[in-house]
C-alpha positions in Angstrom: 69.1 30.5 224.5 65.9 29.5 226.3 66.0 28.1 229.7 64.2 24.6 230.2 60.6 26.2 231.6 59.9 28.0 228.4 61.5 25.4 226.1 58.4 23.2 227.4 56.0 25.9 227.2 57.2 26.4 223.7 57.1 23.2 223.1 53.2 22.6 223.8 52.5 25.2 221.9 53.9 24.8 219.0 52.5 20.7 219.3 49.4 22.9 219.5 49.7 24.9 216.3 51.0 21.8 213.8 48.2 19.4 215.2 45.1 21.4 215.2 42.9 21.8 212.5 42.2 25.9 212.4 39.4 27.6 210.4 40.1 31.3 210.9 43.1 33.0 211.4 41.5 34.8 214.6 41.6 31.0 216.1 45.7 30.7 215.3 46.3 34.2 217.1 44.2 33.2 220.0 45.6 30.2 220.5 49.4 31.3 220.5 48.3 34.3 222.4 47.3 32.3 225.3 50.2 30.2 225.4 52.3 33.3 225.8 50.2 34.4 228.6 50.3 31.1 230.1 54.4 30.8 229.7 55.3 34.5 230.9 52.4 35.5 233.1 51.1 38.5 231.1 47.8 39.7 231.3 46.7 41.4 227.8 47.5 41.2 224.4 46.4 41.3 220.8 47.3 41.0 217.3 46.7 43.1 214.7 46.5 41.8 211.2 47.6 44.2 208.6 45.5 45.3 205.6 47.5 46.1 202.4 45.2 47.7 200.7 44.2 50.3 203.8 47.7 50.2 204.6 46.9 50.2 208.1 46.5 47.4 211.2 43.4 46.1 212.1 42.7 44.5 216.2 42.1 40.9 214.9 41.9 39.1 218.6 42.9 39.9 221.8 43.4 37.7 225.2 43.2 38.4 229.2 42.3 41.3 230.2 42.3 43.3 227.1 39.8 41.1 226.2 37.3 43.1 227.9 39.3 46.2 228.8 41.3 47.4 226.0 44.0 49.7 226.3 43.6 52.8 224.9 42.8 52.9 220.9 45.6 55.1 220.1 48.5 54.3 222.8 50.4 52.2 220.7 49.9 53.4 217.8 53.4 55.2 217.6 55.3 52.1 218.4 52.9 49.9 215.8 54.4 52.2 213.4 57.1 51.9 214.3 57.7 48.0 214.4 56.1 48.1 211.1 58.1 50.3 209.3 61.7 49.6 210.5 60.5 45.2 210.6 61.7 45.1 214.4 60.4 44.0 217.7 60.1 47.2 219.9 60.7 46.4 223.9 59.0 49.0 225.7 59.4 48.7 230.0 58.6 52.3 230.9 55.9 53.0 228.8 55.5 56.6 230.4 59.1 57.4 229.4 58.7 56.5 225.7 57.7 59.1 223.1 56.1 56.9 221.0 53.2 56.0 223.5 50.3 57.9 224.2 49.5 58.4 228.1 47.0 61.4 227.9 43.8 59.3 229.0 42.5 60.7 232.4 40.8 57.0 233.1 43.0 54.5 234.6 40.9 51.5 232.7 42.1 53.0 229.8 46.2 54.0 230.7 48.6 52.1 228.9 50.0 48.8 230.1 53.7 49.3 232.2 55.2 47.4 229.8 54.8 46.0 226.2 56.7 44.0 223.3 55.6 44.1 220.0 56.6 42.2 216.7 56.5 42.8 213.6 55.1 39.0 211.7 56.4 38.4 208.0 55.6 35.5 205.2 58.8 36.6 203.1 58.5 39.8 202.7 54.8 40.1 203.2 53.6 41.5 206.5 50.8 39.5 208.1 50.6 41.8 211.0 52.0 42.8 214.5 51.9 40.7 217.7 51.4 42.6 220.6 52.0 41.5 224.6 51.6 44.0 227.6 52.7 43.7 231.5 55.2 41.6 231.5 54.6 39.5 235.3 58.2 40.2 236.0 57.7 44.4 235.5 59.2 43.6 232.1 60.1 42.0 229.6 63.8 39.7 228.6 66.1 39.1 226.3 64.5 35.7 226.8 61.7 36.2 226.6 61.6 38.5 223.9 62.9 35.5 221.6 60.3 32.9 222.9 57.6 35.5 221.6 59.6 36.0 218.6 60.1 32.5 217.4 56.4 31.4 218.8 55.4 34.3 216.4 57.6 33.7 213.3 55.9 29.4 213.3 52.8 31.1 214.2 52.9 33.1 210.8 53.9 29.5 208.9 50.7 28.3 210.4 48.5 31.2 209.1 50.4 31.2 206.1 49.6 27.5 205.3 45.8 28.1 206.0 45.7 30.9 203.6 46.8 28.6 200.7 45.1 25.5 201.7 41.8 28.2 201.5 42.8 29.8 198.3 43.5 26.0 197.1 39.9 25.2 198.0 38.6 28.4 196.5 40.4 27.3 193.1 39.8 23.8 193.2 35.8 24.5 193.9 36.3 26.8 190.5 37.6 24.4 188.4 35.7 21.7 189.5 32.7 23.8 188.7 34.1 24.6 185.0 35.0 20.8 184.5 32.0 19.4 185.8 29.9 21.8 183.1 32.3 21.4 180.1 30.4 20.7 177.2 33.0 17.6 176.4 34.6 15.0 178.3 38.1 15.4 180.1 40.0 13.0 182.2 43.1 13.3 184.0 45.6 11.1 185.2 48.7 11.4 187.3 52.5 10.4 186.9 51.2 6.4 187.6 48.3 6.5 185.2 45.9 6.0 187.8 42.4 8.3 187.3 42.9 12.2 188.8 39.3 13.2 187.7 36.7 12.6 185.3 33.4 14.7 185.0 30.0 13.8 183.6 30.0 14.5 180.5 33.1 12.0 180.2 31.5 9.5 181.8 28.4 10.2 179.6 30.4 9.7 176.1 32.1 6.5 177.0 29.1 5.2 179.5 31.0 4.4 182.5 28.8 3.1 184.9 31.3 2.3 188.0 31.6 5.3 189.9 34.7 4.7 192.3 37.3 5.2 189.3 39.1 8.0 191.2 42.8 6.2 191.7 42.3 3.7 189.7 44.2 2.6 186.6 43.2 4.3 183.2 43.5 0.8 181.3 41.3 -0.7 183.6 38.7 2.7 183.3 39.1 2.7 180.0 38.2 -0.8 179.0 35.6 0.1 176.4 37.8 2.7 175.2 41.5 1.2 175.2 42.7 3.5 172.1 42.0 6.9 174.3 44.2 5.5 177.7 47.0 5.1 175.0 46.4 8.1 174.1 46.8 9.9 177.7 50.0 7.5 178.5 51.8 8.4 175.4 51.5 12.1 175.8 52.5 11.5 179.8 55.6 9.1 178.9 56.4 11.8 175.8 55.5 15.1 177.6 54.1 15.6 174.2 50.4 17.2 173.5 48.8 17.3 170.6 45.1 19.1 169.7 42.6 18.1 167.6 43.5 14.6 166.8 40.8 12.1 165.9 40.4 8.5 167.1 37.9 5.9 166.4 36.6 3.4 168.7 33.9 0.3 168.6 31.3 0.4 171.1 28.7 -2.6 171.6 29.1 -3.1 168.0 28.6 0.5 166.7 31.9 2.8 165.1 32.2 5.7 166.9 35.2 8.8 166.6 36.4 10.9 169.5 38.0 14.2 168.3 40.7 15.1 171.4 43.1 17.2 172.7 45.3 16.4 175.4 47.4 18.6 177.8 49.9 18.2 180.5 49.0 19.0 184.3 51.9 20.3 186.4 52.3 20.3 190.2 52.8 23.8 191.8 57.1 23.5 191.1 56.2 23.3 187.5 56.8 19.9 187.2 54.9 17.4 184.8 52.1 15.4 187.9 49.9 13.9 185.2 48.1 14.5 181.6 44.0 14.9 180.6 42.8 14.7 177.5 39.4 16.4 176.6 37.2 15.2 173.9 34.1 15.1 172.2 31.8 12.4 170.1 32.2 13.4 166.4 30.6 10.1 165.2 27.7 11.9 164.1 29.8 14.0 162.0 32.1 11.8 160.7 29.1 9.8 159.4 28.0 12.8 157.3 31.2 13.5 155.4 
């Protein structure tokens, strides 16, 4: 169990990882990086993010003095291995007596730290990387303190983890944005309250909606012009029924005009029912013609 001094300092740091707003991973490693340096007095680090498809770690930040002064490329590459394939910290306090770290540089800028921990950082069962911290002040490194680094590790992870979706989240909601805002027909969506999710151009075109803060507003009140296709989205949303290529016709200043739709459900990410669209088209054109 940790003592009070490192409950603070853990603490602070993980109030520093839930209330900042990150844009890189590099920033998330730096930060908790520091604040391990800061609570146990060690002077170098890094973290090295794996890559899957190299199958190999990469140096993705580093902190104090390795900053500048690296240790050598290859010293730890025995117990990297190491803590990567058997998903364990590795405590190291005698470097020079452990096989698994290479000491055969002649330059003492380049030796390999006293002492170093290193742990192995998992989403599930996906690796993210290794967390690495050298020269312990103490000469080496606790029981204690190798579970501060630990947990301070495993949230760390949640954080990267969480920035990783919210970007993949922003890279698929800029997709479909782009696809529904050049669809050739309208589409709307609501959610579970019937209050407007989206609505691209083209819809707006069709049924000439001029007011252009619908967003969270309610579909009757959208859909005034139109009051046959907001029955149409809440009956498929209170029947979690969808039907395609319906018809509908609708008056509009004084002329007869027919939608052909198709509605759909929209689920949240548990594969629950969060709304209903419905895309459609003018077919008053044809319909006139038959």
């Amino acid at each position: 169990m940790l003592e009070t001094p490192l409950l603070n300092n853990l603490y602070e740091a993980l109030k520093n990882l839930y209330e900042k707003k990150f844009v890189q991973e590099e920033e998330i490693w730096t930060l908790t990086l520091d604040k391990i340096g800061q609570a146990l007095g060690t002077d170098s680090g890094a973290f090295l993010t794996w890559e899957p498809k190299e199958k190999q770690l990469i140096p993705l930040c580093r902190m104090g003095a390795s900053k500048e002064n690296h240790t050598h490329p290859d010293a730890f590459k025995g117990i990297h291995e190491w803590t990567v394939q058997y998903k364990k910290t590795a405590v190291v306090n005698d470097t020079s007596k452990d096989p698994r770290v290479e000491t055969n540089s002649a330059d003492p800028k380049e030796a390999a730290p006293k002492s170093v921990l290193t742990v192995p950082v998992f989403r599930h069962e996906d690796l993210l990387g290794v967390l690495e911290i050298c020269n312990s002040k103490q000469g080496f490194f606790t029981a204690e303190n190798q579970e501060f680094i630990e947990f301070l590790a495993a949230h760390t992870g949640l954080v990267v983890q969480s920035l990783r979706m919210q970007q993949a989240l922003s890279r698929v909601t800029a997709h479909n944005a782009s696809i529904l805002e050049n669809l050739t027909g309208g589409f709307i969506g609501i959610d579970i309250r019937g209050n407007v999710m989206i609505i691209n151009p083209r819809a707006r075109q069709i049924l000439e909606i001029a007011e252009e803060d619908v967003v969270g507003k309610p579909i009757e009140w959208v859909l005034q012009n139109c009051p046959g296709l907001s029955l149409v989205l809440k009956e498929c949303l209170a029947r979690n029924h969808t039907v395609k290529r319906q018809e509908i016709p609708w008056m509009h200043k004084g002329q007869k005009k027919t939608l052909g739709y198709s509605t759909l459900l929209i689920q949240d990410v548990q594969g629950g029912v969060a709304g209903a669209g419905v895309t459609f088209q003018d077919l008053t054109q044809f319909t006139t013609e038959r």
